[in-house]
Backbone as CSV, one residue per row, in Angstrom:
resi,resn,N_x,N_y,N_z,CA_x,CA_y,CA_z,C_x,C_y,C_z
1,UNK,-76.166,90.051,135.356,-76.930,89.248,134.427,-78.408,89.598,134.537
2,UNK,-78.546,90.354,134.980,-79.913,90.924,134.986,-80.782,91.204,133.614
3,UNK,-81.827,90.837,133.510,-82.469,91.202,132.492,-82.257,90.074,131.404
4,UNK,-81.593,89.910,130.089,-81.778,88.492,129.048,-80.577,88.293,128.535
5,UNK,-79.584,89.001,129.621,-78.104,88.299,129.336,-77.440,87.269,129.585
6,UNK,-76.973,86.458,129.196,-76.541,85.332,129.273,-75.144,85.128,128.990
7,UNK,-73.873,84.631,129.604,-73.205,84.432,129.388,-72.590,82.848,128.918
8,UNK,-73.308,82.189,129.012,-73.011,80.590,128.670,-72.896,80.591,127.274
9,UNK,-71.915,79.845,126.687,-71.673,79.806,125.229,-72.878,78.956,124.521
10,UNK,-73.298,77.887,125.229,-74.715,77.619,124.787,-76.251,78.211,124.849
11,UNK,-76.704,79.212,125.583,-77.968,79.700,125.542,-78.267,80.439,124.413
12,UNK,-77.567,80.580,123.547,-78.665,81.061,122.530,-78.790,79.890,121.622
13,UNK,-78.527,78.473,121.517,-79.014,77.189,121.205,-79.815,77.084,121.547
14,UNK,-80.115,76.943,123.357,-81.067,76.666,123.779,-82.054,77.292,123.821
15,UNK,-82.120,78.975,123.298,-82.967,79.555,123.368,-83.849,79.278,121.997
16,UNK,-83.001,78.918,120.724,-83.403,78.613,119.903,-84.316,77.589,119.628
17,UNK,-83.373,75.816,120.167,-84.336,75.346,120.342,-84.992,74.359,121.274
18,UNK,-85.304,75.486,122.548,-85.437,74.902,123.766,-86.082,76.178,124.465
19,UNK,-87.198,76.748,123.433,-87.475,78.061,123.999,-88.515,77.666,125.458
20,UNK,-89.089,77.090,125.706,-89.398,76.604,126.708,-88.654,76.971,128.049
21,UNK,-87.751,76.345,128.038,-86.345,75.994,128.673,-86.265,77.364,129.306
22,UNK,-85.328,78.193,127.957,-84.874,79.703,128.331,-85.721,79.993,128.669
23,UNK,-86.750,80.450,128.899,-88.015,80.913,129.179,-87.738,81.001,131.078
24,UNK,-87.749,79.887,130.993,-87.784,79.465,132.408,-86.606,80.154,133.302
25,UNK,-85.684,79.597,132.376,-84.284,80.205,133.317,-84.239,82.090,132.859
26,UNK,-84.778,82.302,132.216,-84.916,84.081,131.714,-85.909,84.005,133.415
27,UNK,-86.750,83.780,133.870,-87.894,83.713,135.235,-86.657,83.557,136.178
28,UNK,-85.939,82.804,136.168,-85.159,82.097,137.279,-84.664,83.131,137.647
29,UNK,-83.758,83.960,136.369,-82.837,84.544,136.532,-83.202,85.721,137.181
30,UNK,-84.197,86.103,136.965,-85.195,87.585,137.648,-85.548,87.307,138.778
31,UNK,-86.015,86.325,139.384,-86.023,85.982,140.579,-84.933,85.821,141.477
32,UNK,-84.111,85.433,140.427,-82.626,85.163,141.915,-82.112,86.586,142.279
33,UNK,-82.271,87.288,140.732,-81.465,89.221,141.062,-82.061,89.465,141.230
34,UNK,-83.587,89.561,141.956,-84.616,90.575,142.489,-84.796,90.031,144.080
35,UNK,-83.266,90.460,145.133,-83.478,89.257,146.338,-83.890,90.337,147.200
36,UNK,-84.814,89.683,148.048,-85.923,90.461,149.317,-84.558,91.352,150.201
37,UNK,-83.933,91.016,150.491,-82.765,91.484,150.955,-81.799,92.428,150.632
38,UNK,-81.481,91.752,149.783,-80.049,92.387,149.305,-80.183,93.133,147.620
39,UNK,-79.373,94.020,147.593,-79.578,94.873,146.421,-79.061,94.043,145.353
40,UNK,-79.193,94.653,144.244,-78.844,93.935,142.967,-76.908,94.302,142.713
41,UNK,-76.658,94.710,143.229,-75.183,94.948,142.873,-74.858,94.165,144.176
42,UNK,-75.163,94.061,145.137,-73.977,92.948,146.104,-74.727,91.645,145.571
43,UNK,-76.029,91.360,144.949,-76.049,90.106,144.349,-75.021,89.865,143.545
44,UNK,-74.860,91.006,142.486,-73.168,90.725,141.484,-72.059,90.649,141.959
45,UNK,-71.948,91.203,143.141,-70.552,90.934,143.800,-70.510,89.916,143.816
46,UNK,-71.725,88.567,144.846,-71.538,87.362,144.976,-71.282,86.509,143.631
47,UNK,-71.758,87.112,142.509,-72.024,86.350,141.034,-70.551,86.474,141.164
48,UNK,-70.057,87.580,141.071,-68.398,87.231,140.989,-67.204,86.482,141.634
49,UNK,-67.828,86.620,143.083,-67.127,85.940,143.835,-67.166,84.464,143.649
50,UNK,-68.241,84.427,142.932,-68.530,82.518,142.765,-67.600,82.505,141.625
51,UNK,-67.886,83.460,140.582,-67.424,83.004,139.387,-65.687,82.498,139.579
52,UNK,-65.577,84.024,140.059,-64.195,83.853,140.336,-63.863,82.590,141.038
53,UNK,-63.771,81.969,141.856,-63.770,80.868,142.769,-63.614,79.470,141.667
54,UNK,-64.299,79.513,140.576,-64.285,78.492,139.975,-63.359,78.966,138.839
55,UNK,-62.822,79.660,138.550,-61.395,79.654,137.770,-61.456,79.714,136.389
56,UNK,-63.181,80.108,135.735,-63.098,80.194,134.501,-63.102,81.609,133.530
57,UNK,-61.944,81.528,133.206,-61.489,82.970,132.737,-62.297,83.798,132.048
58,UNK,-63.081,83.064,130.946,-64.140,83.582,130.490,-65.323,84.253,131.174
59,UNK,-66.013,83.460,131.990,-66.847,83.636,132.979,-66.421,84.662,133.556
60,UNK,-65.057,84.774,134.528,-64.894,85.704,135.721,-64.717,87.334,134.564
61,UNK,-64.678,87.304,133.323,-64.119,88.259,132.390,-65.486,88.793,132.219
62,UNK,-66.419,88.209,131.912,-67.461,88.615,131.499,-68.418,88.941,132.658
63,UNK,-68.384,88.651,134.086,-68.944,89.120,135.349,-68.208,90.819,135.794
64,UNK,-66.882,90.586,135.541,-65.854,91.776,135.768,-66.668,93.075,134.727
65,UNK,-66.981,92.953,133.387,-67.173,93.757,132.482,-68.477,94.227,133.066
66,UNK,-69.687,93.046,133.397,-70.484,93.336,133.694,-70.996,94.306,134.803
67,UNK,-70.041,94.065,135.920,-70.030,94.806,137.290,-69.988,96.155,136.809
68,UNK,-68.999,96.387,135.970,-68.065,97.548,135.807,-69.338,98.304,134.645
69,UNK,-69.770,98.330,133.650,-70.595,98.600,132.644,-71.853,98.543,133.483
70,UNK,-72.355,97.956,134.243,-73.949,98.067,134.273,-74.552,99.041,136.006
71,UNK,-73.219,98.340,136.811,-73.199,98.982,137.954,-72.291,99.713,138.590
72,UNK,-71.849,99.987,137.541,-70.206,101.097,138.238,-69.941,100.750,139.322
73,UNK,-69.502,99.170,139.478,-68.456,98.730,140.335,-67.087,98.972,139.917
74,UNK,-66.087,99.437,141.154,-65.126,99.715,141.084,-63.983,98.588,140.945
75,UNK,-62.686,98.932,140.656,-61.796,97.984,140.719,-61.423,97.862,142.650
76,UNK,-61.693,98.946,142.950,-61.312,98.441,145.044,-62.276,97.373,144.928
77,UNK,-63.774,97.943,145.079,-65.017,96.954,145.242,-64.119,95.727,144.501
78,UNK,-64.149,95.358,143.417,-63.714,94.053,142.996,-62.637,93.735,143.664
79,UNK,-61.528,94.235,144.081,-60.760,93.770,144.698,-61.033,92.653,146.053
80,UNK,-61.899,93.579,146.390,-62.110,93.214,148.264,-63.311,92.073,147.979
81,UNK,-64.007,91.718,146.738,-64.210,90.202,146.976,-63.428,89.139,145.929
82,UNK,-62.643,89.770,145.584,-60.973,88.818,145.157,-60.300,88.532,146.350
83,UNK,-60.399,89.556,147.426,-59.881,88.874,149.058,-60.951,87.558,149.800
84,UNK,-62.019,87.935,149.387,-62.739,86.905,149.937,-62.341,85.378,149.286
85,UNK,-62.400,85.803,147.892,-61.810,84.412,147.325,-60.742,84.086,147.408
86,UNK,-59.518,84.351,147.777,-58.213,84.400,148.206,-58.602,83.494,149.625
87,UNK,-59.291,83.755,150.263,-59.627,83.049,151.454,-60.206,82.211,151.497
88,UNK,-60.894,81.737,150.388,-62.335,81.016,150.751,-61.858,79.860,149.591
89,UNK,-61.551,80.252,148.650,-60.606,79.115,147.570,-59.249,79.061,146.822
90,UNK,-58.555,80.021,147.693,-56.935,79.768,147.913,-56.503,80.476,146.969
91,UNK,-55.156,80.717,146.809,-54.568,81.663,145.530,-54.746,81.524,144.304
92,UNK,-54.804,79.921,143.798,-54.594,80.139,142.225,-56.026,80.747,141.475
93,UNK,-57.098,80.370,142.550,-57.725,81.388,141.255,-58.201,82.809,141.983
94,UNK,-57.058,83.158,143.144,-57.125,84.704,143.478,-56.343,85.450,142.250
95,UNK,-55.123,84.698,142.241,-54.245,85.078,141.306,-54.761,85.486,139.837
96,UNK,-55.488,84.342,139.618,-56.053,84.385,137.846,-57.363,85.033,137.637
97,UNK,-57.989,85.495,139.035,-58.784,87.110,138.975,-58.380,88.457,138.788
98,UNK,-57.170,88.280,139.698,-56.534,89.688,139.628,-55.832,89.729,138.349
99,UNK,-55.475,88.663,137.541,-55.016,89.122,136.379,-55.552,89.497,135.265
100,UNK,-56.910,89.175,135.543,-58.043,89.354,134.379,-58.764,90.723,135.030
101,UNK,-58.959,90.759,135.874,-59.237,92.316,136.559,-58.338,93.475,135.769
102,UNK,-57.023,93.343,136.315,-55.724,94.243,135.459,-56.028,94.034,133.920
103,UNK,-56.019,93.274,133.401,-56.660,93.174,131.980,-57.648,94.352,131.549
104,UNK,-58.412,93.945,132.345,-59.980,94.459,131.764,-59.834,95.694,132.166
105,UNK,-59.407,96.357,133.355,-59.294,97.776,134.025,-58.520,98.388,132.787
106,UNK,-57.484,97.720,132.627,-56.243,98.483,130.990,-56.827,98.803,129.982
């Protein structure tokens, strides 16, 4: 999500009319992917691993595309933090990653 992408079905409302607002979270968002630490692609790993974790198909679909299109993350790489979430918030939405992974890889 780097840069003025947005995946929420509402931000371009709010960008419309709440330019203020976006404004802010367009800042936020550059600040959170620009971390003193860590590179901008294991920041997306974590974006995924969260996404994934919370089970929304859309979301984890559109983090997956993103990995894959902007940072030539692999399907292993995605795999091995689909194991983390397998661990960390149990199968059903390990399961309903890896099926949207296989999706999107096809």
């Amino acid at each position: 999500m780097k840069g003025k992408v947005f995946y929420g079905k509402g931000m371009a409302d709010v960008k419309k009319d709440c330019p203020d607002i976006y404004e802010a979270i367009v800042n936020l968002n550059e600040v959170v992917y620009s971390g003193k630490s860590l590179d901008y692609k294991t920041l997306k790993l974590i974006a995924v691993a969260i996404t994934a974790s919370n089970s929304d198909d859309r979301a984890i679909e559109k983090q997956f595309k993103s990995a894959i299109n902007e940072l030539g993350v692999t399907k292993d790489e995605l795999m091995d933090v689909l194991r983390v979430v397998l661990l960390t918030s149990g199968m059903p939405p390990f399961v309903k990653a890896v099926k949207i992974l296989s999706d999107v890889i096809d």
